[in-house]
C-alpha positions as CSV (number, residue, x, y, z in Angstrom):
1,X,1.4,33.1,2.0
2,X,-0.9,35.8,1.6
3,X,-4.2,35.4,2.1
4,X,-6.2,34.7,-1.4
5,X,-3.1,35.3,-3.6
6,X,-3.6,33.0,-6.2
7,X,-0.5,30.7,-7.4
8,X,0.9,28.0,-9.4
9,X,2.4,24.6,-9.2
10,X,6.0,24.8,-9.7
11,X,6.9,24.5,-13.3
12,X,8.8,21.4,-12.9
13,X,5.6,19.3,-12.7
14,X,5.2,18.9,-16.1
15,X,8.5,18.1,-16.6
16,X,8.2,14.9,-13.9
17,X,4.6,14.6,-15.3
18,X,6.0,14.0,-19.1
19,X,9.2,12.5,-18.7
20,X,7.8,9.9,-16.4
21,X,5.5,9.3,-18.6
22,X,7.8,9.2,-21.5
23,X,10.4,6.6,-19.4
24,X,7.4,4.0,-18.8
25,X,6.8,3.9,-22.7
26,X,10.4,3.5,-23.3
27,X,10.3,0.4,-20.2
28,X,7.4,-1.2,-21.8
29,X,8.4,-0.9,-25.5
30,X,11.9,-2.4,-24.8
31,X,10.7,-5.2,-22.8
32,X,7.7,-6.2,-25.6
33,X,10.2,-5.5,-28.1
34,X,13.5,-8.2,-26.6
35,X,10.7,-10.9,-25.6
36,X,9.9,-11.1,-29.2
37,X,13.3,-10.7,-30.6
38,X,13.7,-14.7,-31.1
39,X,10.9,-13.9,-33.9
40,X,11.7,-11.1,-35.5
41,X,13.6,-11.9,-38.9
42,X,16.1,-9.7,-41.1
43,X,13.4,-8.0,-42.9
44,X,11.1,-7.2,-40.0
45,X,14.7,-4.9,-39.0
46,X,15.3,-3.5,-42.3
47,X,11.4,-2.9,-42.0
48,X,12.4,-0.7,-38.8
49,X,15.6,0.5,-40.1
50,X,13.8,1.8,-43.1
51,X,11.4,3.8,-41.4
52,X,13.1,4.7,-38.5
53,X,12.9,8.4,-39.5
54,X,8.9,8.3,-39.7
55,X,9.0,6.4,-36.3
56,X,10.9,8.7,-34.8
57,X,8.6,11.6,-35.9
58,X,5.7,10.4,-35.0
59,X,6.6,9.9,-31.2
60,X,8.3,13.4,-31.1
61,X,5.4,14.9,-32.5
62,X,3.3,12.9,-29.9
63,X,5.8,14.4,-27.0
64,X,4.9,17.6,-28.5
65,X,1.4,17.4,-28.3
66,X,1.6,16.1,-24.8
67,X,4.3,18.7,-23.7
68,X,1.7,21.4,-25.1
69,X,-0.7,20.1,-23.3
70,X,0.7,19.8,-19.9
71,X,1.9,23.3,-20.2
72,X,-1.4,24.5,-20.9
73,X,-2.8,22.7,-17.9
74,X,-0.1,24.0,-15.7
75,X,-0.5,27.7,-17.2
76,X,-3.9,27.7,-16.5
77,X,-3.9,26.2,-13.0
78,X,-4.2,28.2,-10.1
79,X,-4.4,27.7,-6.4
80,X,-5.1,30.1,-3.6
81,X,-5.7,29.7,0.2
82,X,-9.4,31.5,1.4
83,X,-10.6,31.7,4.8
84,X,-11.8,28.3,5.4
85,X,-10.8,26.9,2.0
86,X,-8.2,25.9,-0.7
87,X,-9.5,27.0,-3.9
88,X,-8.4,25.0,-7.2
89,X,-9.2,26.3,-10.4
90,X,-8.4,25.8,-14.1
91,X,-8.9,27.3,-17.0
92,X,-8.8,25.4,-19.7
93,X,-11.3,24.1,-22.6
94,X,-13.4,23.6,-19.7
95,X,-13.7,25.6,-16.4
96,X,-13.2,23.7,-13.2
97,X,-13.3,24.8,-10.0
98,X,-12.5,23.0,-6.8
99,X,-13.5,24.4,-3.6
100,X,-11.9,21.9,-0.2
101,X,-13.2,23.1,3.3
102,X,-10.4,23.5,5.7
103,X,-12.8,21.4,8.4
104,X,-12.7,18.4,5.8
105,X,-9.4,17.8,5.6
106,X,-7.9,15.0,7.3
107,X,-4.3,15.2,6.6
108,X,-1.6,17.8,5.3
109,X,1.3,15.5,3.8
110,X,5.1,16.3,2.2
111,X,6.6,14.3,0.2
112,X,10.0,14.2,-2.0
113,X,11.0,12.2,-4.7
114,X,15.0,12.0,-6.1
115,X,13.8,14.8,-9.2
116,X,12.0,16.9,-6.9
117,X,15.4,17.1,-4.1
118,X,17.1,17.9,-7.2
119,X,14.9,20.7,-8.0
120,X,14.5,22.1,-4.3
121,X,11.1,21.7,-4.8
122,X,8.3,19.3,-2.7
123,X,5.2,17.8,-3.2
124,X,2.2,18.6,-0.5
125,X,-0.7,15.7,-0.7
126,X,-3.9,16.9,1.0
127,X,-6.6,14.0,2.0
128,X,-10.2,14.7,2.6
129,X,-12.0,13.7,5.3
130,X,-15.0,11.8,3.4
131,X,-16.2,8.3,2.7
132,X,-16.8,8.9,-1.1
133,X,-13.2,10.2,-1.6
134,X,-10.8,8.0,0.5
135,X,-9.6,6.1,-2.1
136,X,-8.2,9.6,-3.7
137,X,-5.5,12.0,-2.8
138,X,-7.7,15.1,-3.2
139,X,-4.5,17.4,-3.9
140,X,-1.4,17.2,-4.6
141,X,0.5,20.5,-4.6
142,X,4.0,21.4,-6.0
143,X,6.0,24.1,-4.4
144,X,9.6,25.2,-3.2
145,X,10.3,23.4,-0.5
146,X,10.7,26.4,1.4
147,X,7.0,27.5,0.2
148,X,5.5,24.0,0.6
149,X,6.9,24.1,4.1
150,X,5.1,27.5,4.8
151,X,1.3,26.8,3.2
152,X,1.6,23.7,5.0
153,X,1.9,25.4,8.3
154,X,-0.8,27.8,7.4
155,X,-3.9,25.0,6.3
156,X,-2.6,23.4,9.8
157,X,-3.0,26.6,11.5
158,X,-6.7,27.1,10.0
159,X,-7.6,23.4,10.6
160,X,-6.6,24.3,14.3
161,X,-8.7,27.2,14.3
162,X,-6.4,30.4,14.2
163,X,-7.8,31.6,17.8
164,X,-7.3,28.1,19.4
165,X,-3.7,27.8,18.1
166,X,-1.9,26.6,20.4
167,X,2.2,28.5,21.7
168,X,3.7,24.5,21.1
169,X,2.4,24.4,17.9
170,X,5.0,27.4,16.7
171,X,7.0,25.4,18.1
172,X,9.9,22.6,16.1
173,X,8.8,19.2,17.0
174,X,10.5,17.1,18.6
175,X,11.0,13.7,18.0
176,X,10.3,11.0,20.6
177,X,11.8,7.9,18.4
178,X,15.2,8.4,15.8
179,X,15.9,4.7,14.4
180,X,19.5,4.3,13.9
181,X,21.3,2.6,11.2
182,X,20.5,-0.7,12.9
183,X,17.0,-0.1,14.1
184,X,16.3,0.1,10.1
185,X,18.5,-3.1,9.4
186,X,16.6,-5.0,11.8
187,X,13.5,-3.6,10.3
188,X,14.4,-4.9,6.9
189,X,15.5,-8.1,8.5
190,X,12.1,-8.7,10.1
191,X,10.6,-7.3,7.1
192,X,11.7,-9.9,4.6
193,X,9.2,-11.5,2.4
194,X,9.9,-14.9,2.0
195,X,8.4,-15.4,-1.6
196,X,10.3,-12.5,-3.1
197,X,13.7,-14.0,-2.1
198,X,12.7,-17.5,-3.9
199,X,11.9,-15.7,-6.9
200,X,15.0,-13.8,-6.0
201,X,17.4,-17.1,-6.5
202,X,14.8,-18.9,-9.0
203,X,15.2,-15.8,-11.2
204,X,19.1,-15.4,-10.8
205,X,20.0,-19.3,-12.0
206,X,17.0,-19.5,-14.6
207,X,18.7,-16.5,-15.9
208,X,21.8,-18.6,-15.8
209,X,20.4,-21.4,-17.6
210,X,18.9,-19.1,-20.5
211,X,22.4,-18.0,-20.8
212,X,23.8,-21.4,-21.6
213,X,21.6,-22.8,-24.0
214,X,21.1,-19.3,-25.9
215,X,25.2,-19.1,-26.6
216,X,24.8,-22.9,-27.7
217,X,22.8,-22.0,-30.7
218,X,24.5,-21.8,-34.1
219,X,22.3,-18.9,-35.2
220,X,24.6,-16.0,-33.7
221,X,22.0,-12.9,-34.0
222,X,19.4,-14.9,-33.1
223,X,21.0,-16.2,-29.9
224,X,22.4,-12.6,-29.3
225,X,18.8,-11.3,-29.8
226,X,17.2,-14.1,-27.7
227,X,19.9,-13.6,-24.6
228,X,19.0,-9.9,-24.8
229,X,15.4,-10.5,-24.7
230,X,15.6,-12.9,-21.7
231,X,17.9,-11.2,-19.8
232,X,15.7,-7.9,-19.8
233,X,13.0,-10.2,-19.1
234,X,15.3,-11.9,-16.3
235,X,17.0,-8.5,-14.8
236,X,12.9,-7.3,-14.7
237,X,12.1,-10.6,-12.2
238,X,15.6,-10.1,-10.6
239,X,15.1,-6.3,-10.0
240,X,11.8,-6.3,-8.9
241,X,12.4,-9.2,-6.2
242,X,15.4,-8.0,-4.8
243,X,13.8,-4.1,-4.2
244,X,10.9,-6.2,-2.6
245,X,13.2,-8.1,-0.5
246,X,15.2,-5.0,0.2
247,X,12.5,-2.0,-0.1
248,X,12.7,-1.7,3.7
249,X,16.1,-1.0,4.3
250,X,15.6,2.1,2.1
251,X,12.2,3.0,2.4
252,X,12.3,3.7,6.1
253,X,15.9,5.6,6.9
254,X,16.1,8.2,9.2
255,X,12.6,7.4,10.7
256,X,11.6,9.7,13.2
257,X,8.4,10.2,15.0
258,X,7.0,11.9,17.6
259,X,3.7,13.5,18.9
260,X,2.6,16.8,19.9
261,X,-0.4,17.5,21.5
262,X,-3.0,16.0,19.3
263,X,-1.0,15.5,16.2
264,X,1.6,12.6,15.2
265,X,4.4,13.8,13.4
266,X,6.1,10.6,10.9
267,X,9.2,11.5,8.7
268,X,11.5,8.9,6.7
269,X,13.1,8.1,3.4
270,X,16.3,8.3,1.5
271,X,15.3,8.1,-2.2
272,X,12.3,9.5,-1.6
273,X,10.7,11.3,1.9
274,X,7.9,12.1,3.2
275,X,6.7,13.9,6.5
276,X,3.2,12.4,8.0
277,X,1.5,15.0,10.2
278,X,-1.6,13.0,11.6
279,X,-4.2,14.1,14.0
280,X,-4.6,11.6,16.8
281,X,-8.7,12.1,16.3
282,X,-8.8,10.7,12.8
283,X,-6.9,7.7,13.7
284,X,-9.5,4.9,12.9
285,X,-7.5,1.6,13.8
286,X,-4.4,0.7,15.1
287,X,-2.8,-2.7,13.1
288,X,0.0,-4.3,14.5
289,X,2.0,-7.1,12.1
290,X,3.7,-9.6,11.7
291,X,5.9,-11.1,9.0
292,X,6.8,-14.9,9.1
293,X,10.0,-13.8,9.7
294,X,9.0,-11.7,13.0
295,X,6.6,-14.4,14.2
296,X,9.2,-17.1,14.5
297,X,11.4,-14.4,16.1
298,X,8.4,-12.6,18.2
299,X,8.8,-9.4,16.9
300,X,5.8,-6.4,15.7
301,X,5.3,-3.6,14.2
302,X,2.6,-1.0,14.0
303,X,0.7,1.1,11.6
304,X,-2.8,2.9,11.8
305,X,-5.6,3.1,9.9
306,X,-6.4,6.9,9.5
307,X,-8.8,8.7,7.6
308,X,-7.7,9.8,4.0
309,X,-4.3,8.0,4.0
310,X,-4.1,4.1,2.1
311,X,-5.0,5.2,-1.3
312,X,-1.7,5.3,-2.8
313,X,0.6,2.4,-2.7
314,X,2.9,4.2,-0.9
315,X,0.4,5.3,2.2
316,X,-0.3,1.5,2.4
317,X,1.3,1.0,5.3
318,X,0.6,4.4,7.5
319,X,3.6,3.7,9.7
320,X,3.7,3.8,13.4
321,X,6.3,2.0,14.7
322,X,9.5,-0.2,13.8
323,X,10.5,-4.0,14.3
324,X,11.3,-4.7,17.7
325,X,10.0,-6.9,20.4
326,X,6.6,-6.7,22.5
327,X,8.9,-4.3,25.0
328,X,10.2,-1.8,22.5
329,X,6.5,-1.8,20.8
330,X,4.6,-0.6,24.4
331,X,7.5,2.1,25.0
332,X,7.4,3.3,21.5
333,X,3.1,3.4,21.1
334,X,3.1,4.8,24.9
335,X,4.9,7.8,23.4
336,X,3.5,7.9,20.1
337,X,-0.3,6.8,20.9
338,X,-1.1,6.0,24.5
339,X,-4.8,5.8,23.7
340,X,-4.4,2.7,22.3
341,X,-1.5,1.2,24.8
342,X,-4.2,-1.1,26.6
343,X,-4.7,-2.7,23.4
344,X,-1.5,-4.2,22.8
345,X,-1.6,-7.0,25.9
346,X,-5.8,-7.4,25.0
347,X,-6.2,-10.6,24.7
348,X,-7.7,-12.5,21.2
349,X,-9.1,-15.6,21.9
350,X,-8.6,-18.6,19.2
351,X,-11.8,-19.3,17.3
352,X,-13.9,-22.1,18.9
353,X,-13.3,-25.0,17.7
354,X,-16.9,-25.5,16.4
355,X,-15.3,-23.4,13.4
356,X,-14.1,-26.1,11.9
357,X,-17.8,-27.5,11.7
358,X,-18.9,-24.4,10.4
359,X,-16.3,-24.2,7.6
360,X,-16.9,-27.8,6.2
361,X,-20.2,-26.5,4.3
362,X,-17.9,-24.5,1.9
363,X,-14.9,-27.1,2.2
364,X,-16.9,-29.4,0.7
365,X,-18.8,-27.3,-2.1
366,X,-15.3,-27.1,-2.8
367,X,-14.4,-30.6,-3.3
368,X,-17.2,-31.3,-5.5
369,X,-16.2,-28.5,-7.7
370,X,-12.4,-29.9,-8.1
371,X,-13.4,-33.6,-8.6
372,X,-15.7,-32.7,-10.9
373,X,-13.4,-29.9,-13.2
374,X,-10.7,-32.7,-12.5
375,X,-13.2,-35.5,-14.1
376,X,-14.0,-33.4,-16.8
377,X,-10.4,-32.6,-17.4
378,X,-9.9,-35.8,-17.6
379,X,-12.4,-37.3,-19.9
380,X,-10.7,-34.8,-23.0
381,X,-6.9,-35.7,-22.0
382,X,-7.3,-39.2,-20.6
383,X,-3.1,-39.6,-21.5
384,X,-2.7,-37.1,-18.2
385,X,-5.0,-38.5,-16.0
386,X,-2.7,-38.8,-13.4
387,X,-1.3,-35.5,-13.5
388,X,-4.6,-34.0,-13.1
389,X,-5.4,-35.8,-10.9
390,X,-2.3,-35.4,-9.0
391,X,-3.3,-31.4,-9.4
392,X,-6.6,-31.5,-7.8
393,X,-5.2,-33.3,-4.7
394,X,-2.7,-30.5,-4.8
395,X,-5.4,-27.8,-4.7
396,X,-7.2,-30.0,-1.7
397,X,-4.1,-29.9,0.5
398,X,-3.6,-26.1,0.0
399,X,-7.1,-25.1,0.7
400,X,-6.3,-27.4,3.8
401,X,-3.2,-26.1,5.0
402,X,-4.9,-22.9,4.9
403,X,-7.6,-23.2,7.0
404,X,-5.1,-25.1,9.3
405,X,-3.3,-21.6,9.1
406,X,-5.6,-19.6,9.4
407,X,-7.4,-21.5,12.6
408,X,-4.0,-21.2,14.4
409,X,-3.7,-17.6,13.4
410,X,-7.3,-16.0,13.5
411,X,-8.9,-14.9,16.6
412,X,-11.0,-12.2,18.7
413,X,-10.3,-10.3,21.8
414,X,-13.9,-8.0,22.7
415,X,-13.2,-5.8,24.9
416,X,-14.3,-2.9,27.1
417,X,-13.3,-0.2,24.2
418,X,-11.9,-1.8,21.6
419,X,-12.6,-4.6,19.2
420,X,-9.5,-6.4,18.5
421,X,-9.3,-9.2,15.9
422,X,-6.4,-11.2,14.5
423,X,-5.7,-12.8,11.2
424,X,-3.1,-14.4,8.7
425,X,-1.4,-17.2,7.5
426,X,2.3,-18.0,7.5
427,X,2.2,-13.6,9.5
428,X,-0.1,-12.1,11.5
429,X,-2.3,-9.0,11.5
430,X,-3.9,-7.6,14.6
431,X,-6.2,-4.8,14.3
432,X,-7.4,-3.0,17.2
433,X,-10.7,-0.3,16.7
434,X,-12.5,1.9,19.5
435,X,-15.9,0.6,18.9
436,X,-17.2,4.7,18.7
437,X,-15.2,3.9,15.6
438,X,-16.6,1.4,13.2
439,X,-19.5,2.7,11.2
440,X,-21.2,-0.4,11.1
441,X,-21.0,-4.2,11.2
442,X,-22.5,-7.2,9.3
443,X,-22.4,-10.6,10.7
444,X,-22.6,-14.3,9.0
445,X,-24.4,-17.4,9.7
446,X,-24.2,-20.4,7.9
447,X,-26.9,-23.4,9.0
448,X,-24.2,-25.0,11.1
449,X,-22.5,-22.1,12.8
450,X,-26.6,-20.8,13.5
451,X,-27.3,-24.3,15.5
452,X,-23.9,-24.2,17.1
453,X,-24.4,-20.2,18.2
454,X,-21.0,-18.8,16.4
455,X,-20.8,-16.0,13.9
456,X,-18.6,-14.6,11.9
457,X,-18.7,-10.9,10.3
458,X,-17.2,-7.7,9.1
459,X,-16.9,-4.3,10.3
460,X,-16.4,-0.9,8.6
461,X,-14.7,1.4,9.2
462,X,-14.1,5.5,7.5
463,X,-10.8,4.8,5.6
464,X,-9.1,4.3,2.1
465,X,-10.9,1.2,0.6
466,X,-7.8,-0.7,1.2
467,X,-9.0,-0.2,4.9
468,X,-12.1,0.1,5.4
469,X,-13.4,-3.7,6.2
470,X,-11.9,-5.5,8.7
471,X,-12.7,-9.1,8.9
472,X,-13.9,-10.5,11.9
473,X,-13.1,-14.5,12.6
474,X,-15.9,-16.9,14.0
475,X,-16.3,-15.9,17.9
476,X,-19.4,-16.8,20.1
477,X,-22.9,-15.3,19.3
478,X,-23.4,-14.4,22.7
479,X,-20.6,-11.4,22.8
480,X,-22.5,-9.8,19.8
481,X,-24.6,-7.1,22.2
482,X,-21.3,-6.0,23.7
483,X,-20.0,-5.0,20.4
484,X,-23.4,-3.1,19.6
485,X,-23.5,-1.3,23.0
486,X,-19.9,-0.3,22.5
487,X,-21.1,1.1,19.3
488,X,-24.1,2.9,20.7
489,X,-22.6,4.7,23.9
């Protein structure tokens, strides 16, 4: 691109931007509109039928207004590339004017959604390097893929420095890991979540038995109406379980990575793709997981925290590695990220038993609060003593199961450079962080845990606020200063 030419977003923008729009209206409308269908009478429809026309006028005119608008936007939008910046400016009712240093940028992302491979077009997502903005995707910039692909390349030449560019980074990248069709299988498999699939089967036969006693009813538009209404409501649970169940299988095909120098290169995606290029220095944390699934089964996988990336539901999980077993995991972040290889056999020591100690002060705050919303419960609606009763023993066990959980699951492992700490229920998360890393820490004492010399904490860290506090489990007071002097070095 030349250098200040000033451009435009590619016109179909406001085409995904008011359509998309336009579909989730549509979405919400007819699912408000079938759950109330069983009360809805013949007049309200000849209410609807009767002023259909005005109705429909008054969302085209709406679409107009928006369409107007977005084109306006998009008309008076402009981008251009400076010598250490990308200048965004519009024009519109009021002047704006965005000016992003090259040296604050953390990460230069593609991505492609099903409209935009139809179009030929892609979408480029830059992330800043800052505190107060990780929890935005600072720009997001639609091109041809062909030109998305080229200003890419040139704001990762000038955040390499143009003199210091280096002959491989000319060069096509090649990937060190290529999941095949089962690698991604086995992924799925491991990453299964168990509660999706019960709502999965509870949502299939309660379906089933809304079915059966809606074509019992004598009133035939009513039960027509009504097993319309609960099957949209049924296919929505259905739908939204089964893509949870089976997100994975899809999400993650063709993933390839591989790293270059000082950058990691992620691509992967069938409906939609995306291609990470991350530089190893803004890599704040790596996490390695565990579903239920893989824990029975010993199996990880591993993402990193990085600077800029985890706003978006979609950057959640930064993704480093596949499923596979503790083997596969050490090849693959030996390839991918060797600085942190020493990390995955650290060891994380269980919490000291004097934990459970420490934890009885808000256990039983915790009790008192249940028996006593339980007694009070039950002095209005003394006929369902039992139940509510029965319901507060229920909330004692869980709370007790969990810290049962979470006491076999929750650890720390301190270390010459890193910090690594574990938690989880039913899975596991380990996170691993350099200690020149965290920004800063802030530990807990309750009165027990004080007299029995254990603490507890959190540490921060420069990521998306999805990311950016790490809990750290109860671990001996006495292994504080080596946290602080890893800090401080």
């Amino acid at each position: 691109m030349e250098k200040n030419k000033k451009f435009r977003n590619h016109i179909s923008i406001v085409a995904e931007q008011i359509f998309g729009g336009l579909f989730a209206v549509i979405v919400l409308f007819a699912v408000n509109f079938f759950q109330d269908a069983d009360d809805l009478t013949r007049d309200d429809l000849m209410v609807v039928s009767d002023y259909g026309i005005f109705i429909f006028l008054g969302v085209a005119a709406v679409f107009i207004i928006v369409a107007i608008n977005r084109l306006l936007v998009w008309a008076r939008t402009y981008i251009s590339i400076e010598e250490n910046a990308i200048v965004i400016e519009r024009n519109t009712v009021n002047r704006k004017k965005n000016t992003i240093g090259i040296a604050s940028i953390s990460n230069v992302n593609m991505e492609q959604n099903l409209f935009e491979m139809i179009m030929g077009t892609c979408k480029i997502k830059i992330d800043i390097n800052s505190r107060s903005t990780a929890d935005d995707t600072d720009v997001k910039i639609v091109l041809k893929k062909a030109d998305a692909q080229a200003f890419k390349k040139e704001i990762m030449e000038k955040m390499q420095g143009a003199e210091e560019t280096k002959p491989e980074a000319q060069e096509e990248v090649t990937f060190d890991i290529h999941a095949q069709l089962g690698d991604i299988i086995r992924h799925g498999i491991y990453s299964i979540n168990i509660l999706s699939v019960i709502l999965l089967v509870l949502g299939i036969i309660g379906s089933g038995v809304a079915a059966v006693r809606l074509l019992t009813r004598p009133d035939v538009i009513g039960s027509l109406l009504g097993m319309a209404g609960a099957a949209v409501v049924a296919v929505s649970i259905i739908v939204s379980s089964l893509w949870d169940t089976l997100k994975d299988f899809i999400r993650y095909y063709d993933f390839r990575a591989g790293r270059k120098g000082d950058r990691i290169y992620i691509c992967y995606g069938l409906l939609k793709t995306v291609e990470y290029t991350i530089p190893v220095d803004k890599i704040q944390a790596l996490v390695i997981r565990q579903s239920l699934v893989a824990r029975i089964f010993h199996r990880y996988k591993a993402e990193i925290i990085n600077i800029g990336m985890g706003d978006e539901e979609e950057e959640k999980n930064s993704f480093l590695v596949l499923y596979g077993t503790e083997t596969q995991l050490k090849e693959q972040i030996g390839l991918l990220l060797p600085e942190f290889l020493d990390t995955v056999e650290q060891k994380v020591d269980r919490m000291p038993k004097s934990a459970w100690a420490a934890w009885m002060v808000p256990f039983l705050i915790y009790l008192l609060m249940v028996c006593a919303a339980g007694a009070v419960v039950s002095g209005f609606l003394g006929k369902y003593t039992l139940l509510i009763w029965g319901c507060a023993a229920g909330l004692i066990v869980l709370v007790l199961a969990g810290m049962v959980l979470s006491y076999l699951s929750d650890g720390t492992g301190i270390g010459e450079d890193f910090l690594k700490v574990s938690n989880g229920f039913f899975g596991r998360e380990y996170v691993a962080v350099p200690y020149e890393k965290i920004q800063y820490v802030g530990w807990k004492q309750n009165f027990i845990a004080r007299g029995l010399g254990i603490q507890k904490g959190k540490i921060h860290l420069l990521a998306s606020g999805s990311n950016d506090v790490q809990d750290v489990p109860y671990f001996n007071r006495e292994a504080e200063d080596k946290v602080r002097n890893g800090m401080l070095r």
